[in-house]
N, C-alpha and C positions, 0 to 999 in steps of 0.2 A: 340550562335554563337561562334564559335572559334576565336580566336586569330591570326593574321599573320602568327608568326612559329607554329601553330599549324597546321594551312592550308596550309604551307608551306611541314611541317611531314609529311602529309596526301600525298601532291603532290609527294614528295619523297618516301613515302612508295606503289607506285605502281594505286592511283587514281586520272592522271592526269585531271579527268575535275574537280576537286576541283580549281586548278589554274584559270579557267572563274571567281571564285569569288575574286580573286586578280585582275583581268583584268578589270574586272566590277567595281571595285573599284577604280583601279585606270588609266584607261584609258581615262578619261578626262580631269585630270590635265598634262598626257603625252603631249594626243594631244594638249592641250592648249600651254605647253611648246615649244613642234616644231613647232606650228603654228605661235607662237611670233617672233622665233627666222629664220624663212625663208619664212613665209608670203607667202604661196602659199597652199592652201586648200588639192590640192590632192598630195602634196610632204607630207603632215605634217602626212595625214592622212597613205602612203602609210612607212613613219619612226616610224610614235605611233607602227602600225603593228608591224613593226620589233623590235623594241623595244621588246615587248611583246617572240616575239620566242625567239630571244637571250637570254631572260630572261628565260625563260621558258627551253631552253638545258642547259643553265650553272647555274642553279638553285642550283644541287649540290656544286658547289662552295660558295656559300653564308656562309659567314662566321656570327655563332649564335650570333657577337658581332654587327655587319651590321643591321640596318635597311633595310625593302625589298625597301621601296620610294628610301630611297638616294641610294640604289644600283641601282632600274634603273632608278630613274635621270643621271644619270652618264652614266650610260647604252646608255641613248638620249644624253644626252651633246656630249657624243665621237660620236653619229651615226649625230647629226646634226652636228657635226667641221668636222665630215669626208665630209659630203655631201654637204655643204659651198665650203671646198677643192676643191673638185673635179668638183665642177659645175663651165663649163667653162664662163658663164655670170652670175653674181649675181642678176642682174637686172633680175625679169619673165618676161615670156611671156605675161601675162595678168597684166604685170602694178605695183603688187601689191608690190615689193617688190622697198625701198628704194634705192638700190646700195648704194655709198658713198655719204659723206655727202655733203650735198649741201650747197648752198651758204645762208643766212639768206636771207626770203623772195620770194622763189623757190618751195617754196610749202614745204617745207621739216619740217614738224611740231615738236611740242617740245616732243610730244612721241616717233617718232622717235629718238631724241636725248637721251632721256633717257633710249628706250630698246638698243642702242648702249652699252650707258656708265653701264647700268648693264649686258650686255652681256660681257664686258671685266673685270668684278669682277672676282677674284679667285675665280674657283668652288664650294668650301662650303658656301662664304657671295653668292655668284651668286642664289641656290640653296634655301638658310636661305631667302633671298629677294623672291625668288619666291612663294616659300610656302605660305611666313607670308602673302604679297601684292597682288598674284594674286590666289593663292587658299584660302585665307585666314582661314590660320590653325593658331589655338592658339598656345602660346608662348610651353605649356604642349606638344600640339602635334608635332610641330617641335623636340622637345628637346627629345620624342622617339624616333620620325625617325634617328634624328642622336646619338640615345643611349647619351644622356650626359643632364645635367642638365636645368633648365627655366634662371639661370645667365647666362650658360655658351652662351645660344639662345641669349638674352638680350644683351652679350658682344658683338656676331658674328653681329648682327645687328648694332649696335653701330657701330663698323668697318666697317664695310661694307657701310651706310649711310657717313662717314668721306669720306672714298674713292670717294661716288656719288659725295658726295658737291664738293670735288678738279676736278673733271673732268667735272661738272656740270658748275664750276663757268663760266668760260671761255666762255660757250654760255650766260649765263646769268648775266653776270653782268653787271652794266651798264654802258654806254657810259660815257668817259671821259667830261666833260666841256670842252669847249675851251673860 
């Protein structure tokens, strides 16, 4: 089995149904990713899609230094903030989606709270958090995706958990004594 950029070569050199086995690969941690982040089954389903074409015309552009994941992670990040943007009720139709945050004891649970506070990470800990926690890829495999070392993943995460705990604290800490 080939390799990424090798499938990638391949897709560039004139035999695009090679790209199905990029898609197939990674078409479940897409949709997982929009379906976390807008909570509505046939939105997430109908951005993984798109995800994939975008990907798939500007393909040529990927630069040999680029991982293909973190390229279209990124690819989804921008197509779900655009589609966030533009949707004029956050709240769905069927319920599923949190809107803003509620008030403690509203039903507004502590997952919620936490896919907030990780959806407002800078891109790359946002990204490092998603991989490691909900695809759960090894520290080796992150640290291909984004071309750089298992310290340099090590460090991104590390930051990125500081960031959680300051934004976290605030729901979770505890009541003052009186």
């Amino acid at each position: 089995m080939l390799d990424e950029s090798g499938l990638i070569k391949q897709v560039l050199n004139g035999r695009p149904n090679v790209f199905a086995v990029l898609v197939k690969k990674y078409s479940g941690p897409i949709f997982a990713y929009c379906l976390d982040r807008i909570r509505n089954r046939a939105d997430a389903e109908d951005l993984a899609q798109e995800v994939f074409v975008i990907a798939y015309r500007r393909l040529a552009t990927l630069r040999q230094t680029d991982s293909f994941i973190q390229w279209v992670y990124g690819i989804a990040a921008n197509l779900v903030r655009n589609f966030l943007r533009t949707r004029k009720n956050p709240a769905s139709l069927d319920g599923n989606s949190p809107g803003p945050a509620a008030e403690p004891g509203s039903g507004y649970d502590m997952q919620d709270i936490v896919r907030e506070a990780v959806a407002e990470l800078p891109e790359k800990y946002r990204v490092a958090v998603t991989l490691r926690f909900m695809e759960s890829m090894s520290y080796r495999e992150i640290a291909k995706a984004f071309g750089t070392t298992t310290g340099q993943v090590s460090s991104m995460l590390s930051r990125a958990n500081r960031h959680l705990e300051a934004k976290l604290r605030k729901h979770f800490a505890p009541e003052p004594l009186e």
